[in-house]
PLY file of the C-alpha trace (Angstrom):
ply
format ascii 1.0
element vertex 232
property float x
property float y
property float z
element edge 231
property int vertex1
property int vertex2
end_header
15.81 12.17 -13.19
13.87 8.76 -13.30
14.29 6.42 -16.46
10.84 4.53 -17.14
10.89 0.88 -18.63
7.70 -0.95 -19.24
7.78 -4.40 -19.08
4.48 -6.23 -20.72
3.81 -8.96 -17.94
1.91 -12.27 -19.27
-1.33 -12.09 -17.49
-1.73 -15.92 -17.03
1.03 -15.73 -14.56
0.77 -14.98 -10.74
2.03 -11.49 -10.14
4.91 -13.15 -7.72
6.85 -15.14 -10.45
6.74 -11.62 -12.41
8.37 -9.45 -9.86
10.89 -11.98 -9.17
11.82 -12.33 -12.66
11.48 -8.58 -13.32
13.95 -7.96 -10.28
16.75 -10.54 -11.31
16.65 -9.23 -14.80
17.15 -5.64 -13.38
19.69 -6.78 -10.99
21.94 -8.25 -13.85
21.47 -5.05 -16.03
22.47 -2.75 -12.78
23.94 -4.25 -10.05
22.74 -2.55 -6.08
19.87 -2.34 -3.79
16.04 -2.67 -4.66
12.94 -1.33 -3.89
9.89 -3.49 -4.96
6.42 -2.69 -4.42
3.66 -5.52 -4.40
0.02 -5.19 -2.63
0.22 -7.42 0.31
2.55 -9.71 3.40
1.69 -12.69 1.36
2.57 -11.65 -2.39
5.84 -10.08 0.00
6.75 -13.49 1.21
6.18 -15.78 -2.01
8.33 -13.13 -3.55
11.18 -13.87 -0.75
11.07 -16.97 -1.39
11.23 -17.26 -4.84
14.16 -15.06 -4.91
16.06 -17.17 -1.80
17.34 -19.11 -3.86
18.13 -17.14 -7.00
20.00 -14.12 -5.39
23.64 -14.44 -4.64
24.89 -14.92 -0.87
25.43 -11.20 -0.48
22.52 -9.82 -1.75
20.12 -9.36 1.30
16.39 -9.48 0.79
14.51 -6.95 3.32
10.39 -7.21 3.80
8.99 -3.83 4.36
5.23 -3.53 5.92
2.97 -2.55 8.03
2.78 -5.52 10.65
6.62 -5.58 11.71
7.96 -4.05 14.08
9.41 -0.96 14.32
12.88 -2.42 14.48
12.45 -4.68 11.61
11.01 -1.85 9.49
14.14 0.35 10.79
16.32 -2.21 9.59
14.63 -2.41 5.81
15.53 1.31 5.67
18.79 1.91 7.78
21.85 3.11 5.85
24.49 1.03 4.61
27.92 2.04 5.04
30.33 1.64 2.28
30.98 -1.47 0.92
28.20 -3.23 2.60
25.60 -5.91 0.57
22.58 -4.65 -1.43
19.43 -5.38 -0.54
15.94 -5.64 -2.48
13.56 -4.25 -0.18
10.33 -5.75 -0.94
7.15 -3.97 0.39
3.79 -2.45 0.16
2.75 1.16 -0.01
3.77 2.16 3.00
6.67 2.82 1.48
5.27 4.89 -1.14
5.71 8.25 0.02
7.63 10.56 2.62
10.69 7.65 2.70
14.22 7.14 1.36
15.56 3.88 1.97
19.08 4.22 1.46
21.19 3.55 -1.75
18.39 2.85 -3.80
18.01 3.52 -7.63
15.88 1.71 -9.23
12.23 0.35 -8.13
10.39 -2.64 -9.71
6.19 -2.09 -9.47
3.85 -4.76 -9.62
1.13 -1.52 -10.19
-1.07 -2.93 -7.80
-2.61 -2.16 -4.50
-4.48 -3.61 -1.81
-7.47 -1.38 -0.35
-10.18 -1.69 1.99
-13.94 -2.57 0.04
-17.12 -2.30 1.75
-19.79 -4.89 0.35
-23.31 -2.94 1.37
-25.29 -6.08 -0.04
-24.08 -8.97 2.72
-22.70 -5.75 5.54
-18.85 -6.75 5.72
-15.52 -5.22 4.34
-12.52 -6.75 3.04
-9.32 -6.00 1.37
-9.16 -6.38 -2.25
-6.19 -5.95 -4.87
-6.71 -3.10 -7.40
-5.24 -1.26 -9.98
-2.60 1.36 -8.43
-3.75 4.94 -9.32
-0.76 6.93 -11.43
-0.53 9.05 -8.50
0.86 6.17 -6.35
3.04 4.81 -9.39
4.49 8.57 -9.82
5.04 7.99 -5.98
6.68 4.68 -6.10
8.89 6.09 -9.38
10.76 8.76 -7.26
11.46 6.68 -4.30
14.48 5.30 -7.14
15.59 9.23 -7.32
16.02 10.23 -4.35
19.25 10.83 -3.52
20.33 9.96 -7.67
19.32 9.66 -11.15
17.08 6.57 -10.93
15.40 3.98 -12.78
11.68 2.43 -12.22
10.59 -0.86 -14.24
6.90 -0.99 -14.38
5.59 -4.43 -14.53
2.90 -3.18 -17.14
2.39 -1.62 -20.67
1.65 1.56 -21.63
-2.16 0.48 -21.85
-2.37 -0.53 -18.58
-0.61 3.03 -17.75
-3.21 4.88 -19.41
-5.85 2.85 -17.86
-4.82 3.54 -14.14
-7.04 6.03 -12.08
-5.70 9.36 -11.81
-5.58 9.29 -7.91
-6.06 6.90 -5.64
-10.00 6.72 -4.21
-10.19 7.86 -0.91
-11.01 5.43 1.74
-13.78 7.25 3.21
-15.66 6.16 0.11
-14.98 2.11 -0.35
-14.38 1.50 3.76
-16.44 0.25 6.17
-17.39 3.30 8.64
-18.61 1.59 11.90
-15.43 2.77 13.68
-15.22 5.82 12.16
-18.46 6.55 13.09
-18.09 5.74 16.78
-15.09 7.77 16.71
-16.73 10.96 15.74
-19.68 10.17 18.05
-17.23 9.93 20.76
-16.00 13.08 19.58
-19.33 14.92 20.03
-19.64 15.11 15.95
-21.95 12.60 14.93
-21.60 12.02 11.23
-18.79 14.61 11.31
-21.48 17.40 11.57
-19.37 20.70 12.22
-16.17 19.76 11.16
-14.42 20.66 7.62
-13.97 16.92 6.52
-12.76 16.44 3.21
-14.91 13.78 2.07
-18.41 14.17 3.37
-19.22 10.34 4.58
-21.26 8.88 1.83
-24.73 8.34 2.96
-25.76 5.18 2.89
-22.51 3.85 4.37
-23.08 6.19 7.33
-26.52 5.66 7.71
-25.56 1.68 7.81
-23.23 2.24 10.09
-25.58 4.48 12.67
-27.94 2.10 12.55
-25.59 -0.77 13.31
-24.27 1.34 16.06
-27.63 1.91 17.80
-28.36 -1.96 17.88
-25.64 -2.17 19.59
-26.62 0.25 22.44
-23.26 2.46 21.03
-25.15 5.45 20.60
-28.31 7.24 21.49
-31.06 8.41 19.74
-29.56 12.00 19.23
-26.24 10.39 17.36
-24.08 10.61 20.30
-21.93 8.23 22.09
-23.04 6.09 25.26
-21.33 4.81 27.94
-20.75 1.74 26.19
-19.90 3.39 22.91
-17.16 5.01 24.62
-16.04 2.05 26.36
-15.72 0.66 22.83
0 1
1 2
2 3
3 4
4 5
5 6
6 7
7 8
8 9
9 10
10 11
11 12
12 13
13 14
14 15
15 16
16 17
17 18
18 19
19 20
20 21
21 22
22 23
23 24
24 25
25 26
26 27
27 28
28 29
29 30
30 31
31 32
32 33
33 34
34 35
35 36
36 37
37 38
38 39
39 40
40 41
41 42
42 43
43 44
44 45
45 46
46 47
47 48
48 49
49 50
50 51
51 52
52 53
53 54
54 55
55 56
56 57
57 58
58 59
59 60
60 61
61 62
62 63
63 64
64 65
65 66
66 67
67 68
68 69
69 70
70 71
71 72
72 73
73 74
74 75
75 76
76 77
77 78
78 79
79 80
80 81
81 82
82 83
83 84
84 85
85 86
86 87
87 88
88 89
89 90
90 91
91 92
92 93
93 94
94 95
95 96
96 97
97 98
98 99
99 100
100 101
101 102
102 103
103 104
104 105
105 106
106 107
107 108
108 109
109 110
110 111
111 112
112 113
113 114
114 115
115 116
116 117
117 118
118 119
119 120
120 121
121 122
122 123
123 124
124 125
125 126
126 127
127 128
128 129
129 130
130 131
131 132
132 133
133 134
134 135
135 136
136 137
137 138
138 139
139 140
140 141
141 142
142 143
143 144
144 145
145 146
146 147
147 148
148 149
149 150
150 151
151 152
152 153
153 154
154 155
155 156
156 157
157 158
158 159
159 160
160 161
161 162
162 163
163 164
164 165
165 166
166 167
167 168
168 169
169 170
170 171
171 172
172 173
173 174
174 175
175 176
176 177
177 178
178 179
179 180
180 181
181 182
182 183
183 184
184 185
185 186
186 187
187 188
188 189
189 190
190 191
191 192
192 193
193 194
194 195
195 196
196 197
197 198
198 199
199 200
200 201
201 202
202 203
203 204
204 205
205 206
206 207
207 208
208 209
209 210
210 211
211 212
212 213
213 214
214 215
215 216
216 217
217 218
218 219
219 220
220 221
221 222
222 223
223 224
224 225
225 226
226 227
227 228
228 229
229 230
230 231
């Protein structure tokens, strides 16, 4: 079982200062390790720091994403063996699903995301910060219960709860697909034309993407990759 707080954050303050304050107050109400989800490396890092110095000596704060290494990620997850110092592991999604880090029990979520946005108007992507979908927060909620009865503080009201997509969008949708589209040329499937793909490729992104492929001499006329396209 997972207990559910909601904590109605002042919007006028930077998401950072939240989380920190959220995770000291849940530290002092339960004592242990920490799992705290924010949407990117730098929100990660201003969160570090502004618990350095707040956290005592044996408390050990872990960052958990994509960019370390393997080693460093091993080490936010390892076990601990008894008797050893908490930790608050502070990451992004990737540690959303399909993980237990090890003597966790309760999770703090900033209910935000970072995802990949294509703007068709000026032809470049980016990463922006969303809304997590409840799907994800579900996610994020059990990674407190998994090996115990667990407890996840939202960093949100009930509003905001209700307000949260049902699933997260799927990439294929908001993301660039100039890469994606080489791929499957490579692949002898231009467009993905024969294979079961979950999302069809929205139209106008493919056809933007095609079209920037061709100028660049990375496909032919019939859709398929060239020599350079493969080289690429």
């Amino acid at each position: 079982p997972v207990e559910t707080r909601y904590w109605d954050r002042d919007p006028n303050r930077r998401i950072e200062e939240v989380m920190a304050e959220a995770i000291l107050r849940a530290l002092r109400a339960d004592p242990g390790s920490v799992l705290a989800f924010l949407p990117g490396q730098g929100e990660i890092r201003r969160v570090g720091t502004l618990l350095g110095d707040k956290v005592d000596a044996v408390t050990e704060i872990a960052p958990l994403y994509g960019a370390l290494t393997p080693a460093e990620q091993d080490r936010a997850v390892a076990g601990r063996a008894p008797g050893e110092r908490p930790r608050i592991v502070v990451t992004t999604s990737l540690a959303e699903s399909s993980l237990t880090v090890n003597g966790v029990r309760l999770v703090v979520d900033s209910g935000l995301a970072r995802q990949p946005r294509r703007d068709a108007g000026r032809g470049i992507s980016g990463l922006v910060t969303v809304s997590a979908s409840k799907a994800s927060a579900e996610q994020r909620a059990g990674r407190a219960a998994r090996q115990g009865p667990g407890t996840v503080v939202r960093c949100y009201d009930g509003a905001a709860w209700g307000a949260m997509p049902a699933h997260t969008v799927p990439e294929v949708r908001t993301a660039d697909l100039t890469a994606a589209c080489l791929a499957l040329a490579v692949w002898g499937s231009p467009g993905g034309e024969g294979m079961a793909l979950p999302d069809p490729l929205p139209p106008r992104a493919r056809a933007d993407a095609e079209a920037e492929l061709t100028r660049l001499g990375a496909v032919a006329e019939d859709g398929r990759a060239t020599d350079l396209g493969r080289l690429l």
